[in-house]
C-alpha angles and dihedrals in degrees: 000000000000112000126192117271120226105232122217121282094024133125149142121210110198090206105169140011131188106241088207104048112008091248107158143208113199145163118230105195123201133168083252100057138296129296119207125203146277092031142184121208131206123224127245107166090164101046089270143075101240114254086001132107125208095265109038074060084060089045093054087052100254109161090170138029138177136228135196112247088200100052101043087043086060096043134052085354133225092267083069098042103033075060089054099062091255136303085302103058090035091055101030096228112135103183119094112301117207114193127189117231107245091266092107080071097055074060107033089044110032091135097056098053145016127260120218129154087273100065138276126310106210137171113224108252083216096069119336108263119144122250136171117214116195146160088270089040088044094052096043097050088045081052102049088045082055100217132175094226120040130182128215118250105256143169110250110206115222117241111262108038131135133264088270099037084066094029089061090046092060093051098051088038079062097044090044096047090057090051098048089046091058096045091045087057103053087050092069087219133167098229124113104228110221116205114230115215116207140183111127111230094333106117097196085049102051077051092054092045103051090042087058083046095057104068098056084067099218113189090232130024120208120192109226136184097053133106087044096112111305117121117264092247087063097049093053088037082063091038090057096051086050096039093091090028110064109063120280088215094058129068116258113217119197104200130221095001121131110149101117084220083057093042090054103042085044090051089047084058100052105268121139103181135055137160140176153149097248107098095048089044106044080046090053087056098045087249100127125189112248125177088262096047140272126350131194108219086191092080122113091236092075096051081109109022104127093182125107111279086249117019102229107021110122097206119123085261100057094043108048108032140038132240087246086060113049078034084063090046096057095050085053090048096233117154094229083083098065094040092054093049089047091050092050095047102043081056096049092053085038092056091038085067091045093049101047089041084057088041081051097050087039094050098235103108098122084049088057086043096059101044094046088047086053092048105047115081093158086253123072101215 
């Protein structure tokens, strides 16, 4: 059987683990820099964070972000990039890059394209035109983008879906991981290739996926197919069930998850790595992250307020305006709002990383656990 190879450069040091919940610190080492975990990465599908340069990305504290395969093959397409020395040099970031496979979309866009053991057959929702994704075309784009993380190309199942609808996920997502994992060999490449478990909110078929996974030896796992509508309980109820499974001496990435009450309970099972869109999105929207939960700077009650948007935080945000005045700043439409926000809220997931990882080397994780548990109520007041 073919196993993932560990590229060069690459490595993952399991450093600390709570005896009392599995929570983990860890070092994820790549030719482009050091990842420590856990880690929160911020999304870039486009090749770029929303509202945020490269380095006020530096400045948050990002050591890793992620871009969309799909997205960036579509527009503005690999010949452009692939010219441009790779995503790196395009986007002059020069940090880690993970990048998903393409498989979000067999999920994302299922209306738009049909789904066989070959791959997916989609129609751009750009402008129509007719493309098949598959393991080979995943492996080649992520290639060409020239990332440090890539993700095999899978089959994410909808929720809610029934027993065979997962059942028939997991086995494509197999099939599909063995064929990316062939491909990704021959191409000599300097990724390291993660392997993705599925299953829905089957317990015994999140176990049979990631068993499948595990002999193929990948140097990371992510766990896929959760966050996409299923209640919380059901998402730690299959992190728990993975939590002894996956291997302790590999990194654990939870995909598409953002919620600092999800970050937390997913660290507490044994996950490193987490992304998502939520804090570029919600700041877009003047909703920032607090330590109790989410607050709308749009309401009438901070029109003169004169305090930081976030007593403690120590982002440019925070530090330098009022809520009067970004709240000003919304009601005038000007973009500096939602930069500002961004900004606020990538930090805040950034720091929350930094700040379980140093509650995991101290030993006083279950001690962070229970006061943020005690803090958070889902609404700041």
């Amino acid at each position: 059987m073919n196993r993932g190879a560990l590229p060069e450069g690459f490595s993952f040091l399991l450093e600390k683990v709570c005896p009392v919940t599995g929570a983990r610190a860890g070092r994820i080492s790549t030719p482009r820099g050091e990842i420590k975990t856990p880690v929160f990465m911020p999304v870039g599908t486009q090749g770029t964070v929303k509202a945020m340069a490269p380095f006020e990305l530096e400045e948050i504290g990002a050591s890793i972000i992620l871009s969309n395969t799909y997205h960036l093959y579509l527009r503005p397409g690999p010949e452009i990039i692939g010219a441009a020395g790779g995503l790196h040099s395009f986007m002059e970031w020069k940090g880690p890059i993970l990048t998903d496979s393409g498989g979000f979309q067999v999920f994302s866009l299922a209306a738009l394209g049909s789904i066989s053991d070959e791959g997916v057959t989609c129609r751009s929702h750009l402008d129509g035109s007719l493309h098949l994704m598959n393991p080979e075309w995943s492996m080649e784009m992520q290639r060409i983008l020239g990332s440090d993380i890539a993700m095999c190309f899978d089959q994410c199942a909808p929720y809610p879906c029934t027993r065979e609808e997962a059942e028939l996920a997991v086995e494509r997502t197999t099939k599909w991981a063995r064929r990316s994992l062939e491909v990704h060999k021959k191409g000599e490449s300097a990724q390291a290739l993660f392997g993705i478990v599925q299953g829905s909110v089957y317990k015994d078929l999140r176990l049979r996926s990631a068993e499948a996974l595990l002999p193929f030896d990948f140097p990371g796992y992510a766990v896929g197919g959760l966050s996409v509508g299923e209640p919380a309980e059901d998402m730690y109820a299959m992190l728990s069930e993975l939590k002894t499974v996956l291997p302790q001496q590999k990194p654990r990435y939870l995909m598409g998850v953002g919620r600092p009450d999800n970050l937390v309970e997913g660290v507490a099972l044994g996950i490193d790595m987490f992304d998502c869109v939520l804090p570029t999105r919600n700041g877009r929207n003047g909703t920032l992250l607090t330590p109790e939960g989410s607050m709308n700077i749009k309401k009438e009650r901070y029109s003169k307020d004169f305090g930081p948007l976030v007593p403690g935080c120590d982002c440019y945000a925070c530090r330098t305006f009022s809520r009067s005045y970004i709240r000003h700043l919304y009601r005038s439409k000007e973009i500096l709002a939602s930069r500002l926000c961004s900004w606020h809220n990538l930090r805040f997931l950034v720091r929350l990383g930094e700040e379980m990882r140093s509650a995991v080397l101290e030993d006083r994780f279950p001690a962070f656990l229970a006061d943020f548990r005690k803090r958070w109520k889902g609404e700041a007041e």
